[in-house]
N, CA, C and O atoms as CSV, one atom per row, in Angstrom:
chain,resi,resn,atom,element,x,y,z
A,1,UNK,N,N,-21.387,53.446,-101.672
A,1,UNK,CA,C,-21.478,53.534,-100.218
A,1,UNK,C,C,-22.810,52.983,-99.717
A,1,UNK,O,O,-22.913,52.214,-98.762
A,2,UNK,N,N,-23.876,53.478,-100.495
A,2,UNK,CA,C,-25.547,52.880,-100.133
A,2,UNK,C,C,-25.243,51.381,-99.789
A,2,UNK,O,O,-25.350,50.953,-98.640
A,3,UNK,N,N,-24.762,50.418,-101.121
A,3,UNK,CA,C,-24.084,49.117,-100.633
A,3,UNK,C,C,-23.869,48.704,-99.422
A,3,UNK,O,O,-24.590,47.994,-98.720
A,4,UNK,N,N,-22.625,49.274,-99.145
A,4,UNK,CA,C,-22.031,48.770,-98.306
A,4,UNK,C,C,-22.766,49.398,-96.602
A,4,UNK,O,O,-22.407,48.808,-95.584
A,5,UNK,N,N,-23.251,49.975,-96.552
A,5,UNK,CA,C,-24.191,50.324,-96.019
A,5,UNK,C,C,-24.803,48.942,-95.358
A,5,UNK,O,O,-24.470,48.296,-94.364
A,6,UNK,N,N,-26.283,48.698,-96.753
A,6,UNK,CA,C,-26.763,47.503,-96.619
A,6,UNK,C,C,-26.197,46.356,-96.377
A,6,UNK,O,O,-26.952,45.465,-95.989
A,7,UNK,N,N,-24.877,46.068,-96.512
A,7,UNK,CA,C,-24.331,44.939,-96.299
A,7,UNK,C,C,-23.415,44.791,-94.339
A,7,UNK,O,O,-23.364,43.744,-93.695
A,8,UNK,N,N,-22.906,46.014,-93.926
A,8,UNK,CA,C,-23.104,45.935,-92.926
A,8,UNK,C,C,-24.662,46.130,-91.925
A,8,UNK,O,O,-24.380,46.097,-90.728
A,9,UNK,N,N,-26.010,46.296,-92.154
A,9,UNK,CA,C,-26.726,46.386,-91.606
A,9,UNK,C,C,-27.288,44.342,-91.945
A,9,UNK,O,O,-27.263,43.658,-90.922
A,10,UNK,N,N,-27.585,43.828,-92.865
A,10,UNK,CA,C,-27.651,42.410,-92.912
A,10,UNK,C,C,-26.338,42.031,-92.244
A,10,UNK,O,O,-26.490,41.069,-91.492
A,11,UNK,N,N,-25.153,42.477,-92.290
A,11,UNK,CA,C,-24.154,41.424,-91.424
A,11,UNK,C,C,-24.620,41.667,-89.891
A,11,UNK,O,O,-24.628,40.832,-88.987
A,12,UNK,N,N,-24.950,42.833,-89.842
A,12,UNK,CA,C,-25.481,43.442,-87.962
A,12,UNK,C,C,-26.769,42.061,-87.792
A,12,UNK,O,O,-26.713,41.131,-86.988
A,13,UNK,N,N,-27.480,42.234,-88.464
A,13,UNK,CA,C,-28.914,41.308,-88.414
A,13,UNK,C,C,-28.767,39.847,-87.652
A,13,UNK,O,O,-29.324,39.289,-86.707
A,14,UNK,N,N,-27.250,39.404,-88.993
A,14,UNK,CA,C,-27.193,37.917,-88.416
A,14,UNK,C,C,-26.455,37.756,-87.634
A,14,UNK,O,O,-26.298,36.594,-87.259
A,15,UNK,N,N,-25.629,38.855,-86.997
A,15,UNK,CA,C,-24.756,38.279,-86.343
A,15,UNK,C,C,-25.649,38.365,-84.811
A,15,UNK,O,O,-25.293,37.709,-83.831
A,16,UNK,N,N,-27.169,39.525,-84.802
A,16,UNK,CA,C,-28.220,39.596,-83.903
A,16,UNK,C,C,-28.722,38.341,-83.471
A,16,UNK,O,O,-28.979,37.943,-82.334
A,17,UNK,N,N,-28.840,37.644,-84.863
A,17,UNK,CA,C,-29.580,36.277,-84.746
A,17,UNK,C,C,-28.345,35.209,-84.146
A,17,UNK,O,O,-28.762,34.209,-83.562
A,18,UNK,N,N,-27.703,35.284,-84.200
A,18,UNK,CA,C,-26.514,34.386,-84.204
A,18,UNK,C,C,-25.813,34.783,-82.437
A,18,UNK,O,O,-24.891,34.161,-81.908
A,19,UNK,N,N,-26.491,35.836,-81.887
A,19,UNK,CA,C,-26.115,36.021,-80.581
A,19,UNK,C,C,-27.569,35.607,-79.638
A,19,UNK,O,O,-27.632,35.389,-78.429
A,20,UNK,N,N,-28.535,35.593,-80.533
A,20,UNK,CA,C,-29.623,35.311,-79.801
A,20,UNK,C,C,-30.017,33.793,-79.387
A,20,UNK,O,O,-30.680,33.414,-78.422
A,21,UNK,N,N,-29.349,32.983,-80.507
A,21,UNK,CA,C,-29.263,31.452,-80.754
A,21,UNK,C,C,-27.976,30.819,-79.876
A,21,UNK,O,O,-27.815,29.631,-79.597
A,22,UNK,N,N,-27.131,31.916,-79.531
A,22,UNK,CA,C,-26.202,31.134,-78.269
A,22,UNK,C,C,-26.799,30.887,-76.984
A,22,UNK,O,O,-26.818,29.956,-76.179
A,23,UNK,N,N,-27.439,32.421,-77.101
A,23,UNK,CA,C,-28.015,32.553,-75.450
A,23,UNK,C,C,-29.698,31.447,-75.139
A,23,UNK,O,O,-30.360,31.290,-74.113
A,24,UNK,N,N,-29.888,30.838,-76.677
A,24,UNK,CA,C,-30.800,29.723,-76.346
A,24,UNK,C,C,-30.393,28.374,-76.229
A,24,UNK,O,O,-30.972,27.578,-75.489
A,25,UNK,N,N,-29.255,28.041,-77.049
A,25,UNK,CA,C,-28.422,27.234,-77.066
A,25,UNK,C,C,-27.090,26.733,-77.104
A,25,UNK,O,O,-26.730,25.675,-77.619
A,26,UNK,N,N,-26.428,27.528,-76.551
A,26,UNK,CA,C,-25.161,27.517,-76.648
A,26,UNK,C,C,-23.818,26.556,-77.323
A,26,UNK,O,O,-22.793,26.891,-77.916
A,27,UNK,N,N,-24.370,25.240,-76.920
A,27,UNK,CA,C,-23.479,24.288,-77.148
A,27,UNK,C,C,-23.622,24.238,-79.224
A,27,UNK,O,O,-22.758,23.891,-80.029
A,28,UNK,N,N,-25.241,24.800,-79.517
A,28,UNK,CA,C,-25.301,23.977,-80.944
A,28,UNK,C,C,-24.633,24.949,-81.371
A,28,UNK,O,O,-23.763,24.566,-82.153
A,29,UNK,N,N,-24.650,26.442,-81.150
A,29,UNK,CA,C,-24.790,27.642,-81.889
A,29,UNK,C,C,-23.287,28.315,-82.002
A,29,UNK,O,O,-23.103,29.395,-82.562
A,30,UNK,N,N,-22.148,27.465,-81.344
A,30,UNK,CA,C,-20.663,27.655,-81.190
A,30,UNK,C,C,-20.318,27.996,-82.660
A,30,UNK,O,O,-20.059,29.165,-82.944
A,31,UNK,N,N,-20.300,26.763,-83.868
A,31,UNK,CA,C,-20.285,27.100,-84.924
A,31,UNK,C,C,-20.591,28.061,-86.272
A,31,UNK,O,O,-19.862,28.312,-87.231
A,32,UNK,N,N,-21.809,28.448,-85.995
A,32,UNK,CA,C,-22.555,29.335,-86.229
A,32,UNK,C,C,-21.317,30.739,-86.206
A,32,UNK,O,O,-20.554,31.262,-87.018
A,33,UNK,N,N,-21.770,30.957,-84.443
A,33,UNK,CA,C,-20.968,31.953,-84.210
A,33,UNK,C,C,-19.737,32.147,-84.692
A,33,UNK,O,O,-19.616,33.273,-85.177
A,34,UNK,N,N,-18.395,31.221,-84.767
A,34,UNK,CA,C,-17.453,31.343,-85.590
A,34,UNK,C,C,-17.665,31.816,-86.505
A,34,UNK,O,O,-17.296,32.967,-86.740
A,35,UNK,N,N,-18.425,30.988,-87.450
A,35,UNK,CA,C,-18.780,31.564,-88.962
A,35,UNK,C,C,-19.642,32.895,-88.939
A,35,UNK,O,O,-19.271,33.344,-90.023
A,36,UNK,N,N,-20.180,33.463,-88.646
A,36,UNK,CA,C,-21.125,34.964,-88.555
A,36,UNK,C,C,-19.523,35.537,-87.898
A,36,UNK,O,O,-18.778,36.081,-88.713
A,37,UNK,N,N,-19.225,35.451,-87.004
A,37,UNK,CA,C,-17.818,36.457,-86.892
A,37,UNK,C,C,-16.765,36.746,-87.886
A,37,UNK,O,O,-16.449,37.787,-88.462
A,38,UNK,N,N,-16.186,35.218,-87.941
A,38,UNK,CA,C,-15.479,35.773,-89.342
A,38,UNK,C,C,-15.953,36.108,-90.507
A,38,UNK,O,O,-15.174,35.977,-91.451
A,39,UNK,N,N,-17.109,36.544,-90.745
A,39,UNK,CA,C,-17.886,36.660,-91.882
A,39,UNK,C,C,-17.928,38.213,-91.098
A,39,UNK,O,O,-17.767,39.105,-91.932
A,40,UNK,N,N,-18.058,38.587,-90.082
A,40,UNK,CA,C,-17.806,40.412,-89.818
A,40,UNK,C,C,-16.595,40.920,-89.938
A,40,UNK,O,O,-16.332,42.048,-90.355
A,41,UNK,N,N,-15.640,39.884,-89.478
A,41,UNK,CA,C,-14.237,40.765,-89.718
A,41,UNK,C,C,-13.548,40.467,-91.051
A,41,UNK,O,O,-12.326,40.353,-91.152
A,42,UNK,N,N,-14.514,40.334,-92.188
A,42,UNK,CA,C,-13.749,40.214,-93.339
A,42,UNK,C,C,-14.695,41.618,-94.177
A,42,UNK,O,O,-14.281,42.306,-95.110
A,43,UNK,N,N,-16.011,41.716,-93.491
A,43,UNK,CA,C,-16.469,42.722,-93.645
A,43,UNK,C,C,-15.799,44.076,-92.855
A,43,UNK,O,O,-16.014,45.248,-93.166
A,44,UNK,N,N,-15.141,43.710,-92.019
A,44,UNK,CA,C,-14.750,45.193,-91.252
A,44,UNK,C,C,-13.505,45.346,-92.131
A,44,UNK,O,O,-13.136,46.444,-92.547
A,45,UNK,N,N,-12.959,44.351,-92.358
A,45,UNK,CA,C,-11.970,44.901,-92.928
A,45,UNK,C,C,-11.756,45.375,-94.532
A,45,UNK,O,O,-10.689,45.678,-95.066
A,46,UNK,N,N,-13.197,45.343,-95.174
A,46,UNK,CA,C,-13.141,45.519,-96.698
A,46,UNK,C,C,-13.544,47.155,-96.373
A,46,UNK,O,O,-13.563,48.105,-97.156
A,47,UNK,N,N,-13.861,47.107,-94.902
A,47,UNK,CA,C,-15.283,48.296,-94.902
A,47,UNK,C,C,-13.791,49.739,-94.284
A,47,UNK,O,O,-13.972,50.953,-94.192
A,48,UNK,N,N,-12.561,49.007,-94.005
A,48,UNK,CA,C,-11.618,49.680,-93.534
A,48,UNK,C,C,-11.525,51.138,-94.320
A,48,UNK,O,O,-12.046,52.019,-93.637
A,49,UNK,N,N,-10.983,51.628,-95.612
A,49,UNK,CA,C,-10.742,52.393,-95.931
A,49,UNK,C,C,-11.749,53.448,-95.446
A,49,UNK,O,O,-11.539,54.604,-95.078
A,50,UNK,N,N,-12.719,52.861,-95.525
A,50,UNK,CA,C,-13.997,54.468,-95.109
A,50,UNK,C,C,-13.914,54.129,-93.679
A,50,UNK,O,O,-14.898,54.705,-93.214
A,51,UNK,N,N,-13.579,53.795,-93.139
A,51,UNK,CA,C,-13.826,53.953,-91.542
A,51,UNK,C,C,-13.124,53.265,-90.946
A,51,UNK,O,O,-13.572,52.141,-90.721
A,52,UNK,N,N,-11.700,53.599,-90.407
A,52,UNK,CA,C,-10.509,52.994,-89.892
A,52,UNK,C,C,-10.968,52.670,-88.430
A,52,UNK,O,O,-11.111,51.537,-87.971
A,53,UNK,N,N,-11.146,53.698,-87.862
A,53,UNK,CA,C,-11.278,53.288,-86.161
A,53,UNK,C,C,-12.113,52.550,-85.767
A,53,UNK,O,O,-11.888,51.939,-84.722
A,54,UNK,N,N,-13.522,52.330,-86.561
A,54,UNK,CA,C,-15.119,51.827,-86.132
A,54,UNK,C,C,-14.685,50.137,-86.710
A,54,UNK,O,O,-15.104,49.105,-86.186
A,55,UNK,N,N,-13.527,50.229,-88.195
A,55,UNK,CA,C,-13.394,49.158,-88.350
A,55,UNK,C,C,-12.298,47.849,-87.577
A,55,UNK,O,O,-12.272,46.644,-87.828
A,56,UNK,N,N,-11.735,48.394,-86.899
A,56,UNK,CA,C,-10.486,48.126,-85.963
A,56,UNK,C,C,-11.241,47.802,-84.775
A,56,UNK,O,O,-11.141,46.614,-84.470
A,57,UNK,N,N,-12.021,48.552,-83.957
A,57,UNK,CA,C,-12.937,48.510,-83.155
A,57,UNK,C,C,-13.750,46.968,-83.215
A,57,UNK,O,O,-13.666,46.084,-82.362
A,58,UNK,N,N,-14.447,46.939,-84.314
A,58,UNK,CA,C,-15.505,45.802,-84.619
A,58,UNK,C,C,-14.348,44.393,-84.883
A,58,UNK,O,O,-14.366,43.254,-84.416
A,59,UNK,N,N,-13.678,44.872,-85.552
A,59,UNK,CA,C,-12.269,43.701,-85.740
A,59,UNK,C,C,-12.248,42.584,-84.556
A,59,UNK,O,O,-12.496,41.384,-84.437
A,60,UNK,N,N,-11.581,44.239,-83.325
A,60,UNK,CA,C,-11.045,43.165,-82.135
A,60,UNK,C,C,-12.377,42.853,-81.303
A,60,UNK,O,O,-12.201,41.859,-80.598
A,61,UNK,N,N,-13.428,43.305,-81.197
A,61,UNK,CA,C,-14.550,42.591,-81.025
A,61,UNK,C,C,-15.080,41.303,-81.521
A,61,UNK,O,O,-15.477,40.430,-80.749
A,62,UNK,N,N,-15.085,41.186,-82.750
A,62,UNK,CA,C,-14.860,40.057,-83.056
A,62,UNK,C,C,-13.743,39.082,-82.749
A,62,UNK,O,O,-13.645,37.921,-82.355
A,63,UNK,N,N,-13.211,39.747,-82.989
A,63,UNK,CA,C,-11.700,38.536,-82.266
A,63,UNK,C,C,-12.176,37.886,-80.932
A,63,UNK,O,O,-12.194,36.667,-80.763
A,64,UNK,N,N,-12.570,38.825,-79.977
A,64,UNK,CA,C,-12.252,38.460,-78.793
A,64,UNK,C,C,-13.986,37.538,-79.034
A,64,UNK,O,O,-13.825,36.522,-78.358
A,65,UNK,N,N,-14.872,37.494,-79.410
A,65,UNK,CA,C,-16.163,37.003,-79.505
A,65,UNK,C,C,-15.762,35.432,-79.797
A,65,UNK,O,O,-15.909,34.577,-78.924
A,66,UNK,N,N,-15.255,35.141,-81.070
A,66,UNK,CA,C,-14.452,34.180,-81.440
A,66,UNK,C,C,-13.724,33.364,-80.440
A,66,UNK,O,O,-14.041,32.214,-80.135
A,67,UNK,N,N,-12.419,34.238,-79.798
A,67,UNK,CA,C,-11.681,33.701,-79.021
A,67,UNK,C,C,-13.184,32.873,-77.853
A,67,UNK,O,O,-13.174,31.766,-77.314
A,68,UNK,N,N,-14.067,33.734,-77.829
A,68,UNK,CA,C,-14.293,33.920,-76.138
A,68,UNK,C,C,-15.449,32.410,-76.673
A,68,UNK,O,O,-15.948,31.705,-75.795
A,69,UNK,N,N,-15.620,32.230,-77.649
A,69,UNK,CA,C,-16.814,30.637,-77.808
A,69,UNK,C,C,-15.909,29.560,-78.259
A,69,UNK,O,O,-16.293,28.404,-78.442
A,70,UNK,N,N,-14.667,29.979,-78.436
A,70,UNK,CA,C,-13.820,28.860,-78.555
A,70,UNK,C,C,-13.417,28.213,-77.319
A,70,UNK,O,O,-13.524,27.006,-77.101
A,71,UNK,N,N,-12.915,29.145,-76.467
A,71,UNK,CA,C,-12.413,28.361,-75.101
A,71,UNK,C,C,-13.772,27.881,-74.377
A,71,UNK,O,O,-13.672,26.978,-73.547
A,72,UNK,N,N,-14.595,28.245,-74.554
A,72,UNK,CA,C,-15.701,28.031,-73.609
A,72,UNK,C,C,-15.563,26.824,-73.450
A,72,UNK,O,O,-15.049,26.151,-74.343
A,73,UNK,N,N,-15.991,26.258,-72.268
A,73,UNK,CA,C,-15.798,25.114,-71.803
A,73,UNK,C,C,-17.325,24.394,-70.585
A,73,UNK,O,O,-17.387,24.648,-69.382
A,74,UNK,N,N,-18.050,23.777,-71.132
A,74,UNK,CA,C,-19.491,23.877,-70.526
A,74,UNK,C,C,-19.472,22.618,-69.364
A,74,UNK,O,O,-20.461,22.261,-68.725
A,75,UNK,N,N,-18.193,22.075,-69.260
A,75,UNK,CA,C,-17.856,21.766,-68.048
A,75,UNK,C,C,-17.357,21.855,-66.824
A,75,UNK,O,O,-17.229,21.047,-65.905
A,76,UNK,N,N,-16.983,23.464,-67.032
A,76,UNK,CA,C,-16.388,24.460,-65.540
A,76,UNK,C,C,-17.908,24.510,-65.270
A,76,UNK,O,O,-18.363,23.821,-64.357
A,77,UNK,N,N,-18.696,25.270,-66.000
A,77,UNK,CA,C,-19.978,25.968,-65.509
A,77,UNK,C,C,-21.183,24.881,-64.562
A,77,UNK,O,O,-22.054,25.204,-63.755
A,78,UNK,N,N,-20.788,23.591,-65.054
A,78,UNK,CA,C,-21.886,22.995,-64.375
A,78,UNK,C,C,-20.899,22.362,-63.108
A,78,UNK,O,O,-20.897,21.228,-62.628
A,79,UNK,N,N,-20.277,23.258,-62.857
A,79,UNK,CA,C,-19.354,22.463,-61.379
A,79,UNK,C,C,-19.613,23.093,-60.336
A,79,UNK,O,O,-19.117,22.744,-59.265
């Protein structure tokens, strides 16, 4: 459990860094973000058995994080 512990607190870290690098750059940091997300929901979901609801929770958060830098579209915003 100590493990896995540490391994969701480094996945928390980068996915910190990886939200901080959109809001400086958005357009580079799209990729990134994909990859640090699905890199949490493969962790939420190994992390499932010990913690069903917190991991379901973080899941569709991620989902929708994902969804939400995929559609982005940085040509509505400058209109």
């Amino acid at each position: 459990m100590t493990g896995w512990g540490w391994v969701n607190i480094l996945t928390g870290l980068m996915l910190a860094v990886v939200a901080l690098a959109v809001f400086l750059n958005p357009v580079r940091a799209r990729a990134a973000t994909i990859v640090a997300a699905c890199l949490a929901v493969t962790v939420s979901f190994l992390w499932m058995p010990y913690y069903p609801p917190g991991s379901i929770v973080l899941i569709a958060l991620d989902v929708v994080a994902i969804w939400g830098v995929t559609t982005w579209n940085i040509a509505r915003e400058s209109a």
